[in-house]
mmCIF file of the N, C-alpha and C atoms, coordinates in Angstrom:
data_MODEL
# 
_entry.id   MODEL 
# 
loop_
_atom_site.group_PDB 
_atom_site.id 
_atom_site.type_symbol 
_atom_site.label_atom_id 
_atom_site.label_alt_id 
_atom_site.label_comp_id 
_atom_site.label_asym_id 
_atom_site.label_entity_id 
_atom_site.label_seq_id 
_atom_site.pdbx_PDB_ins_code 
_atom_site.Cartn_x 
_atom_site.Cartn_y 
_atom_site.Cartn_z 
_atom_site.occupancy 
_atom_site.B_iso_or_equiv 
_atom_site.pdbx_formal_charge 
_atom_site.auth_seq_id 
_atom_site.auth_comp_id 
_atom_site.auth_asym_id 
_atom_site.auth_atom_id 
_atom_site.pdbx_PDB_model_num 
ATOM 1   N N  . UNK A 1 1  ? 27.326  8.955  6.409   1.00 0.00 ? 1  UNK A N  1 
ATOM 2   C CA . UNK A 1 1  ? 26.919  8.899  5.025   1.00 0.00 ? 1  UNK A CA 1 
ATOM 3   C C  . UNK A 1 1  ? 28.051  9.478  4.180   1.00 0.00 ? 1  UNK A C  1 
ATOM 4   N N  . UNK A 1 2  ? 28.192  8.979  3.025   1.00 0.00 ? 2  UNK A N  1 
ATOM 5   C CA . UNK A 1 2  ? 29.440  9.288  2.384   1.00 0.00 ? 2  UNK A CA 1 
ATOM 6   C C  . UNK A 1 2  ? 29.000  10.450 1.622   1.00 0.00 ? 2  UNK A C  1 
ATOM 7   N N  . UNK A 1 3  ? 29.964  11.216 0.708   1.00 0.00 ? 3  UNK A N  1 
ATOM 8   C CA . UNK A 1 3  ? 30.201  12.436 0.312   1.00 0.00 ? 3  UNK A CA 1 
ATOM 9   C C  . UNK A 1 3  ? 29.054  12.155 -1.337  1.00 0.00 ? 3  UNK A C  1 
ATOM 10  N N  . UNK A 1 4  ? 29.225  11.309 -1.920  1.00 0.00 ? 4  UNK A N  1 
ATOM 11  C CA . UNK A 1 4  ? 28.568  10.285 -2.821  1.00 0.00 ? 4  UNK A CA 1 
ATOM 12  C C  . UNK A 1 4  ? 26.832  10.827 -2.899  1.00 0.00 ? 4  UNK A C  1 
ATOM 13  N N  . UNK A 1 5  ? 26.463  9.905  -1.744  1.00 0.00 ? 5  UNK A N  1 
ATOM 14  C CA . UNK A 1 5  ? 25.154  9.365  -1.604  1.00 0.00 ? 5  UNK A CA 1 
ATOM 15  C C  . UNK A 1 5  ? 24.284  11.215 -0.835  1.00 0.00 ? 5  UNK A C  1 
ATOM 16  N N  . UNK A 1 6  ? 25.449  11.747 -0.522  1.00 0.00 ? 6  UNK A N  1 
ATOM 17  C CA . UNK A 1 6  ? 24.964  12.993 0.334   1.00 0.00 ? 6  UNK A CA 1 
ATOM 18  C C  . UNK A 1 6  ? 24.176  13.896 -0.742  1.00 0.00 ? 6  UNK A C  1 
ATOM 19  N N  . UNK A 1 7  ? 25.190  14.238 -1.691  1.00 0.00 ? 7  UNK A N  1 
ATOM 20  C CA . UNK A 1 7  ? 24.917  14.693 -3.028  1.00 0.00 ? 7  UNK A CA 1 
ATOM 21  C C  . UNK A 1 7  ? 24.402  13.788 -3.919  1.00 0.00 ? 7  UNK A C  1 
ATOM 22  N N  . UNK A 1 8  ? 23.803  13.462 -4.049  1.00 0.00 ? 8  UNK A N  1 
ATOM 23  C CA . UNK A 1 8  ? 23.008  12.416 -4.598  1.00 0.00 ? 8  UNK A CA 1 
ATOM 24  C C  . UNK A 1 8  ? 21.198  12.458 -4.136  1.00 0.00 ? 8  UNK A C  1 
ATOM 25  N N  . UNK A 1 9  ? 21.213  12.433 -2.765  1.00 0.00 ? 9  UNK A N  1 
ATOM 26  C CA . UNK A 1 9  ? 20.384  12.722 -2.509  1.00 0.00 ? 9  UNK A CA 1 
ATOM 27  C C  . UNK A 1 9  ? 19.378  14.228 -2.339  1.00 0.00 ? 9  UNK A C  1 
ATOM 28  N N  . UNK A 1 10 ? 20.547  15.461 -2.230  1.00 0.00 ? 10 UNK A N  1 
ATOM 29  C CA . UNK A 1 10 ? 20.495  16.951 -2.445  1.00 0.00 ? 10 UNK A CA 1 
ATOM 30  C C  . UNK A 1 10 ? 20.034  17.149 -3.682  1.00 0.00 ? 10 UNK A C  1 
ATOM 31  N N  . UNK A 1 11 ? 20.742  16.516 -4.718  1.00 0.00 ? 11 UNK A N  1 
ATOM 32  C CA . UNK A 1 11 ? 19.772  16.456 -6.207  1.00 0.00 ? 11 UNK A CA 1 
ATOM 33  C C  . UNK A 1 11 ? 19.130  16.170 -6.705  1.00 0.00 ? 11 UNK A C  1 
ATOM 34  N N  . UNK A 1 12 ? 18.384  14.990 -6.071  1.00 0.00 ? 12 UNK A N  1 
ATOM 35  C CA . UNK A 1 12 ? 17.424  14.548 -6.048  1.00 0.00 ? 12 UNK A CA 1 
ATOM 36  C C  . UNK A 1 12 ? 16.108  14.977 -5.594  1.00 0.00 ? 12 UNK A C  1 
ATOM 37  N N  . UNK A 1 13 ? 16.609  15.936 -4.283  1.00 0.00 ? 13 UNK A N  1 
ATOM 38  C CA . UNK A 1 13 ? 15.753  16.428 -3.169  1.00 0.00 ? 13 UNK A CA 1 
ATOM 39  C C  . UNK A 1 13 ? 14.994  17.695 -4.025  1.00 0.00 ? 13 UNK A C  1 
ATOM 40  N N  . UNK A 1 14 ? 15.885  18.074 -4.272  1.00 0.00 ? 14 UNK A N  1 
ATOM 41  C CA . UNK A 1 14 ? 15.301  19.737 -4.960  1.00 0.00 ? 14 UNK A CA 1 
ATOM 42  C C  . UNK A 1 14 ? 15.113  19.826 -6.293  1.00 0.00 ? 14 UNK A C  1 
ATOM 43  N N  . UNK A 1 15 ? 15.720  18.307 -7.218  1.00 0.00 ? 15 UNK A N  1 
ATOM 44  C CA . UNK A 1 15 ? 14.671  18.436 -8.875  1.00 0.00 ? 15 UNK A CA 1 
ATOM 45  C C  . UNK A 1 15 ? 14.013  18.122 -9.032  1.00 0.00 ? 15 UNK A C  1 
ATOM 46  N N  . UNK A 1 16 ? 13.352  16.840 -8.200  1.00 0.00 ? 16 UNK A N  1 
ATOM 47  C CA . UNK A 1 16 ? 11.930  16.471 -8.568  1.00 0.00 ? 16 UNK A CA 1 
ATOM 48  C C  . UNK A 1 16 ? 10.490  16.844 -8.359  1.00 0.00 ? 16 UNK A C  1 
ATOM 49  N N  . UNK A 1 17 ? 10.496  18.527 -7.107  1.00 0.00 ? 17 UNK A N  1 
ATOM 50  C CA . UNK A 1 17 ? 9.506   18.745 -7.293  1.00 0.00 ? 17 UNK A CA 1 
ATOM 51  C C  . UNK A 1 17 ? 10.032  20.063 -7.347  1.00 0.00 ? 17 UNK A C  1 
ATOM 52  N N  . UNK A 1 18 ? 10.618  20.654 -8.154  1.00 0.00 ? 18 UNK A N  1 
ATOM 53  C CA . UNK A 1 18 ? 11.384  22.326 -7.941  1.00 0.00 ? 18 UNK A CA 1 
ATOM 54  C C  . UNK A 1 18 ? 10.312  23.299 -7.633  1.00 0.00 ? 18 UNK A C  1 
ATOM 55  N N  . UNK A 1 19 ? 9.427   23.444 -9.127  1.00 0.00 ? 19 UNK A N  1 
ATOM 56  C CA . UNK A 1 19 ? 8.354   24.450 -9.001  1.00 0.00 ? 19 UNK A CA 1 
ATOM 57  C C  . UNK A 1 19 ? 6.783   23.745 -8.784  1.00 0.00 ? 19 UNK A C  1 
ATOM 58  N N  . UNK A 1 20 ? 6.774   22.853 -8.383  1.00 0.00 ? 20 UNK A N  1 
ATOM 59  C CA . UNK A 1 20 ? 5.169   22.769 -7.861  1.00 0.00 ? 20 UNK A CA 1 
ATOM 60  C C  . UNK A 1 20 ? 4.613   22.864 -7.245  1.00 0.00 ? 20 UNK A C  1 
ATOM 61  N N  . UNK A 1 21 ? 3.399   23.520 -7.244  1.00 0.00 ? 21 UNK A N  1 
ATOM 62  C CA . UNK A 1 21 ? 2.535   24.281 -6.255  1.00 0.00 ? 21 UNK A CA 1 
ATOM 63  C C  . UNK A 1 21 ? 1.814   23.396 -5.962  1.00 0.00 ? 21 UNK A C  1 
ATOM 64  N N  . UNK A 1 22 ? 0.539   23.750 -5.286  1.00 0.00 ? 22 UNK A N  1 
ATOM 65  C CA . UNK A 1 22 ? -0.863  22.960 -4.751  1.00 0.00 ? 22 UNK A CA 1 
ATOM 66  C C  . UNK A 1 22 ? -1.732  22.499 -5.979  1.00 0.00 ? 22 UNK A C  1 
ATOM 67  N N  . UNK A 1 23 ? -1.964  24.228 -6.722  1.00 0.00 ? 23 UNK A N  1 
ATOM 68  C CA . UNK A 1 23 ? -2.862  23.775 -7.339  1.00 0.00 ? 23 UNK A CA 1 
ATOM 69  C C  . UNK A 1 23 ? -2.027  22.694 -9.073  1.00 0.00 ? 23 UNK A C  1 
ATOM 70  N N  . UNK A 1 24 ? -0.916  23.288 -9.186  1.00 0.00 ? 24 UNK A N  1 
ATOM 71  C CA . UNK A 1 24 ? 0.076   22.395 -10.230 1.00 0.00 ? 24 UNK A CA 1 
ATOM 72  C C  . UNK A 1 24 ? 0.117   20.710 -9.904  1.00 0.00 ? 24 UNK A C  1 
ATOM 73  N N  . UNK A 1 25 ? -0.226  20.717 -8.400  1.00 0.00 ? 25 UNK A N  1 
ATOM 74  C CA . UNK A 1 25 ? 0.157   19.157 -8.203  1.00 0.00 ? 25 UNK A CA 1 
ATOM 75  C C  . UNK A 1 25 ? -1.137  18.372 -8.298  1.00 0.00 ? 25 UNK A C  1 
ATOM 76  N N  . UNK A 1 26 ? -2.347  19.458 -8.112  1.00 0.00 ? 26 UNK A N  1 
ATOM 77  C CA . UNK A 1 26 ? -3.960  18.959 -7.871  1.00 0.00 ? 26 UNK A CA 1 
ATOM 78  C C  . UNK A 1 26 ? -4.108  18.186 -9.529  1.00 0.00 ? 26 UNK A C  1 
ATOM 79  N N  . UNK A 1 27 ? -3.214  19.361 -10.878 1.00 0.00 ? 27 UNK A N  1 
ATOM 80  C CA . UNK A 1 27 ? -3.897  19.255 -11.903 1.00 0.00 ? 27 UNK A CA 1 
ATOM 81  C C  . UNK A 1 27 ? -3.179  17.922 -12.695 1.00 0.00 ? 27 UNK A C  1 
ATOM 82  N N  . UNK A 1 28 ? -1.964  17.419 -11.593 1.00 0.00 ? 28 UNK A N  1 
ATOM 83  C CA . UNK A 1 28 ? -1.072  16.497 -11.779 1.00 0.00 ? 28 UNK A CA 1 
ATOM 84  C C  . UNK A 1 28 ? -1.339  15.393 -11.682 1.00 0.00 ? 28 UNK A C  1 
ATOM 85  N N  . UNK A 1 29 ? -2.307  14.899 -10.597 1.00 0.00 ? 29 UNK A N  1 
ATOM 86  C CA . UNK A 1 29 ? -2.792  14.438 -10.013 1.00 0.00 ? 29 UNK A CA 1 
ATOM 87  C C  . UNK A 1 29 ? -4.246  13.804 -10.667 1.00 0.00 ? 29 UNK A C  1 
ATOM 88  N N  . UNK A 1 30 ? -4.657  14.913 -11.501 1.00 0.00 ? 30 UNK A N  1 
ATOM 89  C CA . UNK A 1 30 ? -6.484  14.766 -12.615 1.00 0.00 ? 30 UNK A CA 1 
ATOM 90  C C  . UNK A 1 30 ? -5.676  14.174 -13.473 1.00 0.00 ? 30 UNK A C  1 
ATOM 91  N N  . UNK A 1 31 ? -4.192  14.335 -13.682 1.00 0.00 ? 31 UNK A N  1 
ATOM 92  C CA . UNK A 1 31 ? -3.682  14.245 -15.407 1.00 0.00 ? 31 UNK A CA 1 
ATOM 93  C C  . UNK A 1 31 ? -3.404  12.895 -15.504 1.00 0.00 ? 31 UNK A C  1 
ATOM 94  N N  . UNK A 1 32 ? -3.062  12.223 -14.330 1.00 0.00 ? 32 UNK A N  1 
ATOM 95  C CA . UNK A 1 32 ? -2.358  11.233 -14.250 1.00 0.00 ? 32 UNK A CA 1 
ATOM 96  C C  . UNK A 1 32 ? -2.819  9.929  -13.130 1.00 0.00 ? 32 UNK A C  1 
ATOM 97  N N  . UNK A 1 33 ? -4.289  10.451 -13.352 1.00 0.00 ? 33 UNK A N  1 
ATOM 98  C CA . UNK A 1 33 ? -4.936  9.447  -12.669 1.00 0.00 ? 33 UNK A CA 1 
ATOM 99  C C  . UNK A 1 33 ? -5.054  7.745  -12.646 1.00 0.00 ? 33 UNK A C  1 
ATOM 100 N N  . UNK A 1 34 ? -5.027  7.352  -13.621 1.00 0.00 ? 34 UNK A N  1 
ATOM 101 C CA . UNK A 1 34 ? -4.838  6.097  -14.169 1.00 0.00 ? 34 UNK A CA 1 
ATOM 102 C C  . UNK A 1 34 ? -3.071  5.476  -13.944 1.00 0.00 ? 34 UNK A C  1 
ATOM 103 N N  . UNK A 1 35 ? -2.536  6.366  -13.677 1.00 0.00 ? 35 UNK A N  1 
ATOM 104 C CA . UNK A 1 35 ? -1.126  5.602  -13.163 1.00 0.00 ? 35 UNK A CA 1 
ATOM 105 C C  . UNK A 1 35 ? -1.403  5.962  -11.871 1.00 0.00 ? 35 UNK A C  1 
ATOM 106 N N  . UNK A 1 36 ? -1.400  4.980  -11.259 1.00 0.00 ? 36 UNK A N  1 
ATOM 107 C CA . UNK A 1 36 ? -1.757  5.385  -9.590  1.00 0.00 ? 36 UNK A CA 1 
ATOM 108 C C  . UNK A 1 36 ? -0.718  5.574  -8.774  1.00 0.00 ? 36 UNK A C  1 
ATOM 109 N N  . UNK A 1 37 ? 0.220   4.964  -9.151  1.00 0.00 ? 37 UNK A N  1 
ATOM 110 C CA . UNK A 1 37 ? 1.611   5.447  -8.374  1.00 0.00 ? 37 UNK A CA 1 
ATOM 111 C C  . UNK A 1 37 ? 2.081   6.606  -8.462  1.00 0.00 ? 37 UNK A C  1 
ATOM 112 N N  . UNK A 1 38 ? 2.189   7.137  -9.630  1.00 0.00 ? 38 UNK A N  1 
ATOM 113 C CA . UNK A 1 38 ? 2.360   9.109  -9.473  1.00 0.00 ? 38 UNK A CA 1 
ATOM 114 C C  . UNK A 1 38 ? 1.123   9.389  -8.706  1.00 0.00 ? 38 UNK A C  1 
ATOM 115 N N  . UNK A 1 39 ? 0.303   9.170  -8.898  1.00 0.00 ? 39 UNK A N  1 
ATOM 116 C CA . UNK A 1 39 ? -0.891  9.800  -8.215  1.00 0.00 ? 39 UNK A CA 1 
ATOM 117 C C  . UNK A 1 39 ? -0.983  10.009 -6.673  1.00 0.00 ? 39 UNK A C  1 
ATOM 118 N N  . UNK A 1 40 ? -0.096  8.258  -6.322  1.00 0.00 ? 40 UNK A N  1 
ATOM 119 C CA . UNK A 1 40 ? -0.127  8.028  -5.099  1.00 0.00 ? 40 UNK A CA 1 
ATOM 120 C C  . UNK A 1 40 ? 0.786   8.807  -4.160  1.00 0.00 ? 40 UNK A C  1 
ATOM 121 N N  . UNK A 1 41 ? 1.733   9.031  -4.851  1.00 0.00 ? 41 UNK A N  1 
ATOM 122 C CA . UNK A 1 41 ? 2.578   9.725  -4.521  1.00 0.00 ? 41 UNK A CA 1 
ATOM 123 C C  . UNK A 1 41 ? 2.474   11.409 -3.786  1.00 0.00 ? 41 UNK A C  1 
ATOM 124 N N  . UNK A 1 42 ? 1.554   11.926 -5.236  1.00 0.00 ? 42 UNK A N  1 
ATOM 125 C CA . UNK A 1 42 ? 1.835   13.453 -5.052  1.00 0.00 ? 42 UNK A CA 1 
ATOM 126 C C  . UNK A 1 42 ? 0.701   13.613 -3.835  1.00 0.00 ? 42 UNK A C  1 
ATOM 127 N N  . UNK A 1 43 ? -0.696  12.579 -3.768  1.00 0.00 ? 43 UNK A N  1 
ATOM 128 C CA . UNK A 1 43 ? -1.574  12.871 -3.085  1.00 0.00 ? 43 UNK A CA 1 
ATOM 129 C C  . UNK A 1 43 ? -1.328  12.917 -1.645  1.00 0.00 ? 43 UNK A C  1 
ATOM 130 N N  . UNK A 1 44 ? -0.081  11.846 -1.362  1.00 0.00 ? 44 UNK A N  1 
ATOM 131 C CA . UNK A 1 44 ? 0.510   11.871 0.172   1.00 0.00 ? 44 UNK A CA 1 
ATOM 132 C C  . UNK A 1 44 ? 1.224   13.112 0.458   1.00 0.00 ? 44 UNK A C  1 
ATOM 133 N N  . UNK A 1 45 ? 2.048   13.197 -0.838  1.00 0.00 ? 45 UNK A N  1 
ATOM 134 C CA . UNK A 1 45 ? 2.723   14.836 -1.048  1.00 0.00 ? 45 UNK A CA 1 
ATOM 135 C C  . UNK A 1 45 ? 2.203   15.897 -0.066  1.00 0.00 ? 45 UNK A C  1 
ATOM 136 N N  . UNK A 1 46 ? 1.416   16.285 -0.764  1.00 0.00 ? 46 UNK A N  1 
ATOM 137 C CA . UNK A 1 46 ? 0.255   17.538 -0.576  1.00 0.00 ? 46 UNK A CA 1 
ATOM 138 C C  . UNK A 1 46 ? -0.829  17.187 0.258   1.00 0.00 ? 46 UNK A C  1 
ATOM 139 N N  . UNK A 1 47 ? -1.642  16.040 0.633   1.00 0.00 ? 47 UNK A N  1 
ATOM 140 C CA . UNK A 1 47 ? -2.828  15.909 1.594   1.00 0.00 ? 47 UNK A CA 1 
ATOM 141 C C  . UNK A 1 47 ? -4.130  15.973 0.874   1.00 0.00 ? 47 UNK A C  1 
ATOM 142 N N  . UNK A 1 48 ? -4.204  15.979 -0.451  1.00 0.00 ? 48 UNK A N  1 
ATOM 143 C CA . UNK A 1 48 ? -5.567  16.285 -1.031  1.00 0.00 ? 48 UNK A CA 1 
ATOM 144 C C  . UNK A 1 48 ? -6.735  15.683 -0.455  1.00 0.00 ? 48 UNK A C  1 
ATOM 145 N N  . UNK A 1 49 ? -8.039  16.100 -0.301  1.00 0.00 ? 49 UNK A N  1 
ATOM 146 C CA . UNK A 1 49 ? -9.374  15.532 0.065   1.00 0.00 ? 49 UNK A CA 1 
ATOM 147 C C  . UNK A 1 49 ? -9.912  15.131 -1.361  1.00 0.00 ? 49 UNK A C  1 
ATOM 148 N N  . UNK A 1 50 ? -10.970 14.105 -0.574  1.00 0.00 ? 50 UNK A N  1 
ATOM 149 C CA . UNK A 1 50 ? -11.537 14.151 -2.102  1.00 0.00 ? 50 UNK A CA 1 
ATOM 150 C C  . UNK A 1 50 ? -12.627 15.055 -2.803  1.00 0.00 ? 50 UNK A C  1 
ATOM 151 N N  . UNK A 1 51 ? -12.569 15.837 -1.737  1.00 0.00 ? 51 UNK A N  1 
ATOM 152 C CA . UNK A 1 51 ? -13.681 17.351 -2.328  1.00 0.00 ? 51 UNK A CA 1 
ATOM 153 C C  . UNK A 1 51 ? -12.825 18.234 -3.153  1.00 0.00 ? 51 UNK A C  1 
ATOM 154 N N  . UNK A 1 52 ? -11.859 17.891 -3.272  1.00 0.00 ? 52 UNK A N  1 
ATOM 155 C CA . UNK A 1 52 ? -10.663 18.658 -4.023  1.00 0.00 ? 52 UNK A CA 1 
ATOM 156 C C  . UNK A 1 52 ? -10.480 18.084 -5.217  1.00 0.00 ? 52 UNK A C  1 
ATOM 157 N N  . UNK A 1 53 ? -10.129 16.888 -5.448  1.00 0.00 ? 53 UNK A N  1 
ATOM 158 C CA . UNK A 1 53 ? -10.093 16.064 -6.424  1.00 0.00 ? 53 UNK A CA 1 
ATOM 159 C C  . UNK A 1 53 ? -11.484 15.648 -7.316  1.00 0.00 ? 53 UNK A C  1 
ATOM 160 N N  . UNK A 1 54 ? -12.137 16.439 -6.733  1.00 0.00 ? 54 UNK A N  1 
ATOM 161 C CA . UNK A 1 54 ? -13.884 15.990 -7.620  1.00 0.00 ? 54 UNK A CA 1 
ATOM 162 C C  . UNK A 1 54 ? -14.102 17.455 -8.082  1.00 0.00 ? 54 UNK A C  1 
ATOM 163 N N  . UNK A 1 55 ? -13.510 18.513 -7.293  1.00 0.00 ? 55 UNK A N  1 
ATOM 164 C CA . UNK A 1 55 ? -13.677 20.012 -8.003  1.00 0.00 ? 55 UNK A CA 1 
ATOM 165 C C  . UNK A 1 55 ? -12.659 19.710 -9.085  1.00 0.00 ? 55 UNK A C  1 
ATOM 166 N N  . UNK A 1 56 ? -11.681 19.278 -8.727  1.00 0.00 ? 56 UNK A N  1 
ATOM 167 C CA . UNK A 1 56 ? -10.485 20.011 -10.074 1.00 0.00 ? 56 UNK A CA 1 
ATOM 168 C C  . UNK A 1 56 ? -11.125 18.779 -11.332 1.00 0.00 ? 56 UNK A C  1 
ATOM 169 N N  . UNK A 1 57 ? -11.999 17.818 -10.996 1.00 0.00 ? 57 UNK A N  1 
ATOM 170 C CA . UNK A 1 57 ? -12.655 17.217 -12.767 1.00 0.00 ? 57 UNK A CA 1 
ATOM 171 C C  . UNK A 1 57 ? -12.262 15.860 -12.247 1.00 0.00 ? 57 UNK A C  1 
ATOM 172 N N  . UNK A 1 58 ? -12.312 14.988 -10.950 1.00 0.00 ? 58 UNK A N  1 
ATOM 173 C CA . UNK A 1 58 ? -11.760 14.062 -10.795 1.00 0.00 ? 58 UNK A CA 1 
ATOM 174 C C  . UNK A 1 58 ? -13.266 12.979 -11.090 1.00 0.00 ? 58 UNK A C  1 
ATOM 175 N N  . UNK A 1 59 ? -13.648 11.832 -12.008 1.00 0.00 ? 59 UNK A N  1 
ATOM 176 C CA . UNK A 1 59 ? -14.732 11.055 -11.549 1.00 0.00 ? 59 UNK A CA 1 
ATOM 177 C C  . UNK A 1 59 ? -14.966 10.258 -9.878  1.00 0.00 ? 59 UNK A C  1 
ATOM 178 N N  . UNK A 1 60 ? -16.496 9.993  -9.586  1.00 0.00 ? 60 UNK A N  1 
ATOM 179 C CA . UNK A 1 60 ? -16.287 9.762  -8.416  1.00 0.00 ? 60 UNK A CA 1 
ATOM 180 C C  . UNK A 1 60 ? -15.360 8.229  -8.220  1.00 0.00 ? 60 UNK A C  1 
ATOM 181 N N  . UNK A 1 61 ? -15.554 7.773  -9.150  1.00 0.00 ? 61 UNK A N  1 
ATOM 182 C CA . UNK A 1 61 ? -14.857 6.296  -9.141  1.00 0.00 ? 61 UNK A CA 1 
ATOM 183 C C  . UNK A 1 61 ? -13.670 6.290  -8.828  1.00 0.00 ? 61 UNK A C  1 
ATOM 184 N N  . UNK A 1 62 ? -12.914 7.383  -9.686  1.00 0.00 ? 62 UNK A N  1 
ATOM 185 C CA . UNK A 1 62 ? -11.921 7.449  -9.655  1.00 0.00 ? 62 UNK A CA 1 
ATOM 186 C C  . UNK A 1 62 ? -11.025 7.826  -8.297  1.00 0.00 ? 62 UNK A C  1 
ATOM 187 N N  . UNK A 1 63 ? -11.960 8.674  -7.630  1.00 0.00 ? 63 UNK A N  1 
ATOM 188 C CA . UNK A 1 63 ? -12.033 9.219  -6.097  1.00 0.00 ? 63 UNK A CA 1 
ATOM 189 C C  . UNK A 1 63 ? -11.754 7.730  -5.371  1.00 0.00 ? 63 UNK A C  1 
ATOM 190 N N  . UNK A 1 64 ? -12.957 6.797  -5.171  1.00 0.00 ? 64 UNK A N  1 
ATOM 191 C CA . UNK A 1 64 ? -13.261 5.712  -4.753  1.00 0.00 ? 64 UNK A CA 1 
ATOM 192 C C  . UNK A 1 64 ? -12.110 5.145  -4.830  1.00 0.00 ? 64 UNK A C  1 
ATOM 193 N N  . UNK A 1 65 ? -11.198 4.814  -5.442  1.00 0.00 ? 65 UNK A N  1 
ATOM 194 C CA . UNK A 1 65 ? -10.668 3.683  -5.700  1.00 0.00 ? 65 UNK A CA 1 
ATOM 195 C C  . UNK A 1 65 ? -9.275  3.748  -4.915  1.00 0.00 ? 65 UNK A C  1 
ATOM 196 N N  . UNK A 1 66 ? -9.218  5.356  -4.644  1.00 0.00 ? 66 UNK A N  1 
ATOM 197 C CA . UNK A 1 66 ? -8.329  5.568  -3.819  1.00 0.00 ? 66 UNK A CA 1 
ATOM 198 C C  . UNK A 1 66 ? -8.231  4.969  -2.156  1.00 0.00 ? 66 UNK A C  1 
ATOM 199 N N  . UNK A 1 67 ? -9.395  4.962  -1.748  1.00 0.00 ? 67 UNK A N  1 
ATOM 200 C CA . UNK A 1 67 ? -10.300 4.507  -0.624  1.00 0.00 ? 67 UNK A CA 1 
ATOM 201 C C  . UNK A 1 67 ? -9.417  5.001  0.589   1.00 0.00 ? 67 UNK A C  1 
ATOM 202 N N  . UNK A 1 68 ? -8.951  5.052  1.515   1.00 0.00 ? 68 UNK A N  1 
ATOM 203 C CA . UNK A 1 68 ? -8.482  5.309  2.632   1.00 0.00 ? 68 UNK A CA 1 
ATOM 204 C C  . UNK A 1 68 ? -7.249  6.204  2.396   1.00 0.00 ? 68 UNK A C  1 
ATOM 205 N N  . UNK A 1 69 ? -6.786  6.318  1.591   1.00 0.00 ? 69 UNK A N  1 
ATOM 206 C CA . UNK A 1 69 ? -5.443  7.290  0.748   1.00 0.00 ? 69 UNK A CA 1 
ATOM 207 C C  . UNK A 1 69 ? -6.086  8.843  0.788   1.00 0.00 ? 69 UNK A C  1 
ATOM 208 N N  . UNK A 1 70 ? -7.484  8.506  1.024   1.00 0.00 ? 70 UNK A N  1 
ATOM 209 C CA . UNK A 1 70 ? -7.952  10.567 0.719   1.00 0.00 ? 70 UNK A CA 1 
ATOM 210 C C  . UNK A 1 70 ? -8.707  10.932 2.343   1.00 0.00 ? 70 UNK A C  1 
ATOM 211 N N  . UNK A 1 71 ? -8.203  11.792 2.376   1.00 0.00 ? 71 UNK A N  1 
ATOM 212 C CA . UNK A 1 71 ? -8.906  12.128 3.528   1.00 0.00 ? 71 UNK A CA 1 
ATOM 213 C C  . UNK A 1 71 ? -10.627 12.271 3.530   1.00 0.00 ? 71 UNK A C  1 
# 
């Protein structure tokens, strides 16, 4: 791998999730429900259930629609 793409990927690695926690990514996750691709993302991230996502204010539909994506 070249010198380029090495650093490239190192900066990438460590700005896009610098400071987020569990519960920062749970509330990330309620905020941004309707774009499902961030959603989809952080939920593989972290592992959320959907008993997690219905405490932090999630609708059940919204749970649902995820379907096999939640534990």
């Amino acid at each position: 791998m070249g010198k380029s793409k090495q650093r490239s990927i190192k900066n990438g690695k460590n700005t896009k999730f610098p400071y987020m926690t569990r519960e920062s990514a749970l509330s990330f996750v309620i905020q941004n429900i309707n774009d499902k691709n961030k959603a989809y993302d952080t939920i593989t991230l972290f592992g959320f259930t959907a008993e997690e996502l219905l405490e932090a204010g999630a609708t059940y539909e919204d749970v649902m629609s995820f379907g096999a994506l939640i534990k």
